[in-house]
C-alpha positions as CSV (number, residue, x, y, z in Angstrom):
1,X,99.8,-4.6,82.8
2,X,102.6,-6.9,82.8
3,X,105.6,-6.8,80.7
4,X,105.3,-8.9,77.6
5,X,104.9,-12.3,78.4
6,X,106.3,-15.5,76.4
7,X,105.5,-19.4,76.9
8,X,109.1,-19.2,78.9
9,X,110.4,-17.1,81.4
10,X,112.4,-13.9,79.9
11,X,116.0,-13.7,80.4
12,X,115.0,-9.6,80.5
13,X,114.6,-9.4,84.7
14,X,112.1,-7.2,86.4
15,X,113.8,-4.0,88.2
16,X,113.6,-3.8,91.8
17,X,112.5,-0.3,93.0
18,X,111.6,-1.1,96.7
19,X,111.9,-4.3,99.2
20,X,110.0,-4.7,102.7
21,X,110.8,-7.8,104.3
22,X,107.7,-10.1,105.5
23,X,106.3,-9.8,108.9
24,X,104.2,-12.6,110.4
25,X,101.9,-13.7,107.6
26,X,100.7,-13.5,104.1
27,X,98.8,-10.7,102.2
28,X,95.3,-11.4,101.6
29,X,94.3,-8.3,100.5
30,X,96.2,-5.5,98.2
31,X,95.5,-2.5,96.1
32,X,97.2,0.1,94.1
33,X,96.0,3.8,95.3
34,X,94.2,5.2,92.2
35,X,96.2,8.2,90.9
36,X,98.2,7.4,93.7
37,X,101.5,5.9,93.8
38,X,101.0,4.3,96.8
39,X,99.7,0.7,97.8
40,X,97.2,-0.2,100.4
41,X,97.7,-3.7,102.5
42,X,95.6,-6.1,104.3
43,X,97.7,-8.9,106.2
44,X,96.3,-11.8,107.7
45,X,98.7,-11.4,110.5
46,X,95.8,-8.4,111.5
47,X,97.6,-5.4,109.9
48,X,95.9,-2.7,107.7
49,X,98.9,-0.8,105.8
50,X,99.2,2.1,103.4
51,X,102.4,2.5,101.6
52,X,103.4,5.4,100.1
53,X,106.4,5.9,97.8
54,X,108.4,8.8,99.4
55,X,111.5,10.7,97.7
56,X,114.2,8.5,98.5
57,X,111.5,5.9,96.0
58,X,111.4,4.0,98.8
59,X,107.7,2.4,99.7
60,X,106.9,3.2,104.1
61,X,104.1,2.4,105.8
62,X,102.2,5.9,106.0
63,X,99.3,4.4,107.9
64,X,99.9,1.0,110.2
65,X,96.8,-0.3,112.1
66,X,96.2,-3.2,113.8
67,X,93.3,-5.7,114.1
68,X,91.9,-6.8,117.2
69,X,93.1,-10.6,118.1
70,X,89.6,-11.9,116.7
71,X,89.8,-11.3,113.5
72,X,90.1,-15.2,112.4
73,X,87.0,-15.6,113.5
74,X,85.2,-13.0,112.0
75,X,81.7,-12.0,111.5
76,X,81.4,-8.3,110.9
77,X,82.3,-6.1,108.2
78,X,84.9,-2.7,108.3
79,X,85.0,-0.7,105.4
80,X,87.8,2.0,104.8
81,X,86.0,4.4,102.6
82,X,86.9,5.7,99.5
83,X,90.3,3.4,99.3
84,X,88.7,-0.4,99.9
85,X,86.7,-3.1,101.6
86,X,87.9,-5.7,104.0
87,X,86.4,-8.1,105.8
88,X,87.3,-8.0,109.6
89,X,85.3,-8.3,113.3
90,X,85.5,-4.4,115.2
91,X,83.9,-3.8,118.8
92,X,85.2,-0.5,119.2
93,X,85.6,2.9,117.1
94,X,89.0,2.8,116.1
95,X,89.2,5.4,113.3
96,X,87.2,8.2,111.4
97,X,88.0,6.6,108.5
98,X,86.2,3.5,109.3
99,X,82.8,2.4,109.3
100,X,81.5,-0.7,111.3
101,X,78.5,-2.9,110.0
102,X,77.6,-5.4,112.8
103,X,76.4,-8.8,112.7
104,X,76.6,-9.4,109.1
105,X,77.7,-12.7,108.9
106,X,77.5,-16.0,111.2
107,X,80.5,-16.7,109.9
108,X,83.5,-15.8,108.8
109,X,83.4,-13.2,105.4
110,X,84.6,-14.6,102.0
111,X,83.9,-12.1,99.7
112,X,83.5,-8.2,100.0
113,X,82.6,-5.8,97.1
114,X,81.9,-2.2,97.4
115,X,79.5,-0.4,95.4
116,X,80.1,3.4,95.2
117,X,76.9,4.3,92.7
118,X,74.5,2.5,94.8
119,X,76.0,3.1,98.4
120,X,76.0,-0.5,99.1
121,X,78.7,-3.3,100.4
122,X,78.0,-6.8,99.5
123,X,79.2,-9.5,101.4
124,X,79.3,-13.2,101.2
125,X,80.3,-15.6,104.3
126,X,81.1,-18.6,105.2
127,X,77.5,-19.4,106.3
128,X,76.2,-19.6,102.8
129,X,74.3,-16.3,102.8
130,X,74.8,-13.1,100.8
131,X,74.1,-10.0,102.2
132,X,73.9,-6.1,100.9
133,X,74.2,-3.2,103.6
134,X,74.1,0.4,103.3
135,X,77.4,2.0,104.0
136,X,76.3,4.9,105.1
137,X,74.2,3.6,108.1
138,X,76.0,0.3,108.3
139,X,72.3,-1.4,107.9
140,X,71.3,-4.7,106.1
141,X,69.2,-4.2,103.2
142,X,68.5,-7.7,102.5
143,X,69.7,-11.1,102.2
144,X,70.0,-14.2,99.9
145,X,71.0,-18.0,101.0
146,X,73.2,-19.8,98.7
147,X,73.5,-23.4,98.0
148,X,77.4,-23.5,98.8
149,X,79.8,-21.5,100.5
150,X,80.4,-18.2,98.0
151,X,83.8,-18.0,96.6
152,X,83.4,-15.0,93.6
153,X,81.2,-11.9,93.6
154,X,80.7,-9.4,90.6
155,X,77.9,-6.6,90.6
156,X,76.5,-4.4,87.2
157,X,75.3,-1.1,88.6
158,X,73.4,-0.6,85.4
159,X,71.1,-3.7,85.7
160,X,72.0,-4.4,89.9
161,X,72.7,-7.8,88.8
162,X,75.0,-9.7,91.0
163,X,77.1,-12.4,90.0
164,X,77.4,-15.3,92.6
165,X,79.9,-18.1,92.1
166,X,80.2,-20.9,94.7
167,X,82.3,-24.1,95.5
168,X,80.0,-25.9,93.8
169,X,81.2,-24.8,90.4
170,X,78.1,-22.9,90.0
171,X,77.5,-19.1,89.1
172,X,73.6,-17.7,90.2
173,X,72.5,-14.1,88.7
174,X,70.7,-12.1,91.5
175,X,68.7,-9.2,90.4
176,X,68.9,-6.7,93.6
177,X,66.6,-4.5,94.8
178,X,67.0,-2.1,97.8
179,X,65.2,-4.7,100.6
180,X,65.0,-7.5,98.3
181,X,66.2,-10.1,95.3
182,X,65.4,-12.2,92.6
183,X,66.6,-14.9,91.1
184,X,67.1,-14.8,87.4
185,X,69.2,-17.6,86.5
186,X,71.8,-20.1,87.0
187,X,74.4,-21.7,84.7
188,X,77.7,-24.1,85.1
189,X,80.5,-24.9,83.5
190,X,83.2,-25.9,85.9
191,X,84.3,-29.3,87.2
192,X,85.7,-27.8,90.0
193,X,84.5,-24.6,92.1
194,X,84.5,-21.1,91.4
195,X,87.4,-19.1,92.7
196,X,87.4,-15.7,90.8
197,X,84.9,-13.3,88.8
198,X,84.9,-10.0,86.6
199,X,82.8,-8.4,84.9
200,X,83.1,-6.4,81.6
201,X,80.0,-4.0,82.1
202,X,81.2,-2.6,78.6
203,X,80.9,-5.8,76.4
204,X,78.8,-7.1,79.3
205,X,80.5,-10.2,79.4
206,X,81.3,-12.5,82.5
207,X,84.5,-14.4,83.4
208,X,84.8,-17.2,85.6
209,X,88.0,-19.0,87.0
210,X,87.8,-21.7,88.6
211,X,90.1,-24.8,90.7
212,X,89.7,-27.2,87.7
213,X,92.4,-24.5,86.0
214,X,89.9,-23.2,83.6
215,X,89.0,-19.7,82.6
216,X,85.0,-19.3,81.0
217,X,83.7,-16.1,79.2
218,X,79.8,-15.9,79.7
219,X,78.2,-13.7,77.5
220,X,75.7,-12.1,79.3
221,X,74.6,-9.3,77.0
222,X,74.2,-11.4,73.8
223,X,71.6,-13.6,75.9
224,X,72.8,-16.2,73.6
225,X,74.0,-19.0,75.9
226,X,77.8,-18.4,74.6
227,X,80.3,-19.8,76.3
228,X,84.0,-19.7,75.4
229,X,86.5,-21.8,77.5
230,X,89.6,-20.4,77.8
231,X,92.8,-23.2,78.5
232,X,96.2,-21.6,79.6
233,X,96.7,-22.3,83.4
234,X,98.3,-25.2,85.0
235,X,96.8,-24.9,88.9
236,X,94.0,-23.3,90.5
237,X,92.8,-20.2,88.7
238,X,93.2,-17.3,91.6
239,X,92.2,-14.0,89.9
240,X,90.7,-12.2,87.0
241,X,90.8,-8.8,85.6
242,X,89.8,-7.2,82.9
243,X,91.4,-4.4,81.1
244,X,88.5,-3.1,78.2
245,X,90.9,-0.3,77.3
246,X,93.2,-3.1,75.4
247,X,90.5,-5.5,75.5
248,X,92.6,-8.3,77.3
249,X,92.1,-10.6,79.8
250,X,94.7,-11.1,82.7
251,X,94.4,-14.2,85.0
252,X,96.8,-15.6,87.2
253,X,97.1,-19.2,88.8
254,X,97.9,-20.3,92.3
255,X,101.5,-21.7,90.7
256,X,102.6,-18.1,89.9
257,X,101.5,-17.7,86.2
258,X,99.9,-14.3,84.7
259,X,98.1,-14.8,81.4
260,X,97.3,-11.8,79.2
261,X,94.3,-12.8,77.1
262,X,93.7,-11.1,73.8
263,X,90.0,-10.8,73.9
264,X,89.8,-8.9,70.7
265,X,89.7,-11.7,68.3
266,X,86.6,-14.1,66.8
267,X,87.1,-17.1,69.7
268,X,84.8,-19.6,69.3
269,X,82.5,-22.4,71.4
270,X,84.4,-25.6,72.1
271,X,81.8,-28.1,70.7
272,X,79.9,-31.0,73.0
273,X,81.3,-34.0,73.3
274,X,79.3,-36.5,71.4
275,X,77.9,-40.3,72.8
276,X,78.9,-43.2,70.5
277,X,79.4,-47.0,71.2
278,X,82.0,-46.9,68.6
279,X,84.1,-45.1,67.2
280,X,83.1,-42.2,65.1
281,X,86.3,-42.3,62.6
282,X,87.5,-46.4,62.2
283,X,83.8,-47.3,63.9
284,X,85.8,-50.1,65.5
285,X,83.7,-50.7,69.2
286,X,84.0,-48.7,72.7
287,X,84.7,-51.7,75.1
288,X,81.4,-51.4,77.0
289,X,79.9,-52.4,73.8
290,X,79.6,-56.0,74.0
291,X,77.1,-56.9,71.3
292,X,79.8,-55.2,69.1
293,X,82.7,-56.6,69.9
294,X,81.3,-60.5,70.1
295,X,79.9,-59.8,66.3
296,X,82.9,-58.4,65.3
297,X,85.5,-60.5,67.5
298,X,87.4,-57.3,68.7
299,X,88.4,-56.0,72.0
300,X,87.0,-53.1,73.1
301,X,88.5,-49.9,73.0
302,X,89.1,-46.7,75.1
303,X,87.1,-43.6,74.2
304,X,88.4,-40.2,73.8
305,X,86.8,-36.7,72.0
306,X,88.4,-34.5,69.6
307,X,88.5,-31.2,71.3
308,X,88.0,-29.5,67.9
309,X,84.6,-31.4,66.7
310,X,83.9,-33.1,69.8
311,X,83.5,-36.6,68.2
312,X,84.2,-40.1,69.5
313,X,87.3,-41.3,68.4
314,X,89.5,-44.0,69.6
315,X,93.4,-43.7,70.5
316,X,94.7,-44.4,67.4
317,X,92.3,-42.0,65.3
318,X,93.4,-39.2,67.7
319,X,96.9,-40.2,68.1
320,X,98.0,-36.1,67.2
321,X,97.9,-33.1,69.3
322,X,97.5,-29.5,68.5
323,X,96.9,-26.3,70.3
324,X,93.5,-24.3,69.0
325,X,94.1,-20.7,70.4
326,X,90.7,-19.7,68.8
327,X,89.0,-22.2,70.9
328,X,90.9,-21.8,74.4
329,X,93.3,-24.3,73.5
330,X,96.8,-22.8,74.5
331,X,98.1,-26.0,74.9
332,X,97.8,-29.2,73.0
333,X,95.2,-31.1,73.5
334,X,93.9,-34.3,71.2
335,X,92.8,-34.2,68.2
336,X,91.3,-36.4,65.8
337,X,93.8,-36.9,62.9
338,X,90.8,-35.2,59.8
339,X,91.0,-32.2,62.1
340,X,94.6,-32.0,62.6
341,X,95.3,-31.8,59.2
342,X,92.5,-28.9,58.7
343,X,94.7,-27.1,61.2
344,X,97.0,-24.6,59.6
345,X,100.0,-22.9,61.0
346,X,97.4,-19.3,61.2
347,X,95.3,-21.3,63.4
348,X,98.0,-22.2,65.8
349,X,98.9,-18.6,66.2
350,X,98.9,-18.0,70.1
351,X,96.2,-15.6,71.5
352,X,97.6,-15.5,74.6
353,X,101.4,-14.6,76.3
354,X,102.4,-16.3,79.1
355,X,105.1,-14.9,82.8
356,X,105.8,-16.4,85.7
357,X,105.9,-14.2,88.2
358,X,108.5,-16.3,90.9
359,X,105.8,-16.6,93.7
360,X,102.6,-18.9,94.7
361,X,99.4,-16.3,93.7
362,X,96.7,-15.7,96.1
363,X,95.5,-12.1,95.3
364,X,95.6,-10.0,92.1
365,X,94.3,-6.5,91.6
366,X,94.6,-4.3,88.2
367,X,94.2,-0.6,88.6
368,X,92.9,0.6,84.8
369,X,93.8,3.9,85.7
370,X,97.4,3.9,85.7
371,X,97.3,0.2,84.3
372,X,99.4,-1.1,86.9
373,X,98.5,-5.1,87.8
374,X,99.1,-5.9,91.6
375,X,99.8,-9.9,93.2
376,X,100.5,-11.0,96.4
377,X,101.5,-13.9,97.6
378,X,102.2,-17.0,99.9
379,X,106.0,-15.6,100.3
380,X,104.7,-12.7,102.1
381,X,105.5,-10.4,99.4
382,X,103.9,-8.2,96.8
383,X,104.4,-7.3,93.2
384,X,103.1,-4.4,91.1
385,X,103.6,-4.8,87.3
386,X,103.7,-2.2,85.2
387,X,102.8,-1.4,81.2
388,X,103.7,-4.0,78.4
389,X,106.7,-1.7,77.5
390,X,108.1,-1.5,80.2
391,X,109.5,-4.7,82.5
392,X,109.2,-3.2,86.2
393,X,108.0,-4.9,88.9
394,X,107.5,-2.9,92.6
395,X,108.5,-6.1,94.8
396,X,107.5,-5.5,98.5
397,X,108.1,-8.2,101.3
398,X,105.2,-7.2,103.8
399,X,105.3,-5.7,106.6
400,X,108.3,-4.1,107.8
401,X,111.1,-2.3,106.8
402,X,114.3,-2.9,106.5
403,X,117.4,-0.3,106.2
């Protein structure tokens, strides 16, 4: 986990153990070894990578391979087992390590998750289908058209539930079998599409993120409908993890900011926004309300909500603002003036702290095991943050090293 996180950036600096300056392109793909203090790498310049920390505690490339020139385009899967999945197109044994499942996709993979319980690798492509394989034999099992192009993927070995998000904001529940599905529901809360998923098989509770900069925590198990919105990013959400240890949330945004949710308090369901023609506080009329405003011989006003009770109000009955932790609010956001004075200072107490971590976001990964949090981003380079107590950060510039 990262080091403790405040609304503004700490004058405390990260240490830098190791630096790797950037090869061709970005890092797509990155994860910290398990019990290993190591880091594999997937570049979308075509380079697989593991990096080992040797005794001079510098980080070098222990194992380099390269892609064929196809993999933009691809359509096939390659899985590297026991370490991680990755999508990529392979015509030609290239490694014992390596398994190739042909012809999975007529497009090119979005989303790979690798199942070690059940044996299985789920994909998702650009051709809106989703697709389970045996990786073992490298055969499909069975398949599942989407609605929209698949952009988050989740999977409860207990149940074999799978957790589909899309681009169209919209998160389906798959019930697998071993040659077939089902659908059990569908549910959405975003404005914008999905972009990341996790599950908490514990708590069994779902998280969304999504392009509309929102965080939502679907709770599954209770089979309640609950829904708790969660408020603390400024850009596209691109990553969730969960660490059930701590019970805390860690997200991070396309703009470079980590949150670190703490999930072990009473949140609570943001209430629906209510329909009036007037408003609900001064009842003066909306301006759509004609009848209204010729009886009363008033101009129309603009309508807002109170994010707290969700009522109509108009601009001047919801002239304050106010953050409301508790409900997902980290920032201000209006409220109606009855409910900012119900607001006390204990209400206002953050739930949430807040880094930036110096670079545009496009992958995260927590190991829980060593409880090291891993991003990569558009500047070529990697970062692997360590415990709340201690401010380190393993900065790599992928892919080659420099003396």
């Amino acid at each position: 986990m990262a080091a403790e996180i405040q609304p503004q950036p700490q004058d405390r600096k990260p240490c830098l153990v190791s630096k790797i300056e950037a090869f061709q392109d970005v890092v797509s793909t990155a994860v910290i070894i398990p019990k290993e203090d190591g880091v594999i790498s997937v570049s979308e310049d075509r380079t697989i990578r593991v990096w080992l920390k040797r005794d001079s505690g510098q980080y070098w490339p222990s194992v380099y391979h390269t892609m064929p020139c196809r993999y933009q385009r691809t359509q096939n899967l390659i899985i590297l087992q026991g370490l991680w999945t990755l999508p990529c197109h392979v015509s030609m044994k290239i490694n014992p390590l390596f398994v190739c499942v042909s012809a999975a996709h007529q497009g090119r993979v979005t989303v790979v998750l690798f199942v070690l319980e059940m044996e299985w690798l789920l994909s998702t492509g650009q051709d809106k289908s989703f697709t389970w394989h045996c990786s073992e034999s490298g055969q499909q099992l069975g398949m599942h058209r989407t609605a929209a192009w698949v952009t988050g993927l989740q999977f409860d070995v207990e149940t074999r539930h799978a957790f589909v998000g899309d681009q169209s904001g919209q998160v389906t529940i798959l019930k697998l079998e071993q040659d077939s599905c089902s659908l059990v529901t569908t549910f959405k809360g975003h404005t914008g599409n999905v972009t990341a998923l996790c599950w908490d098989p514990v708590q069994r509770v779902l998280f969304s993120g999504s392009s509309d900069h929102s965080i939502i925590m679907w709770d599954i198990g209770g089979r309640k409908g609950t829904a708790i919105e969660l408020q603390g990013h400024n850009d596209k959400v691109q990553g969730l993890c969960y660490a059930s240890h701590t019970r805390q949330l860690i997200s991070c945004s396309s703009d470079g900011g980590i949150v670190i949710w703490n999930m072990d308090v009473a949140r609570q369901e943001t209430p629906e926004w209510l329909d009036s023609d007037s408003c609900q506080k001064c009842e003066q009329p909306f301006f759509w309300n004609f009848k209204q405003m010729w009886d009363s011989k008033k101009i129309g006003l603009r309508q807002h909500h109170c994010r707290k009770c969700g009522q109509a109000v108009c601009g001047k009955c919801s002239s304050k603002r106010s953050t409301i932790p508790l409900m997902g609010f980290e920032f201000e956001v209006r409220v109606c003036d009855s409910c900012h004075e119900s607001i006390t200072d204990e209400d206002r107490a953050p739930t949430a702290t807040f880094h930036d971590s110096k670079h545009s976001i496009v992958y995260m990964h927590y190991e829980p095991t060593t409880g090291c949090l891993l991003t990569s981003g558009t500047d070529k380079v990697i970062k692997v943050w360590t415990g709340t107590h201690s401010a380190c950060i393993y900065e790599f510039q992928t892919h080659r090293y420099i003396q």
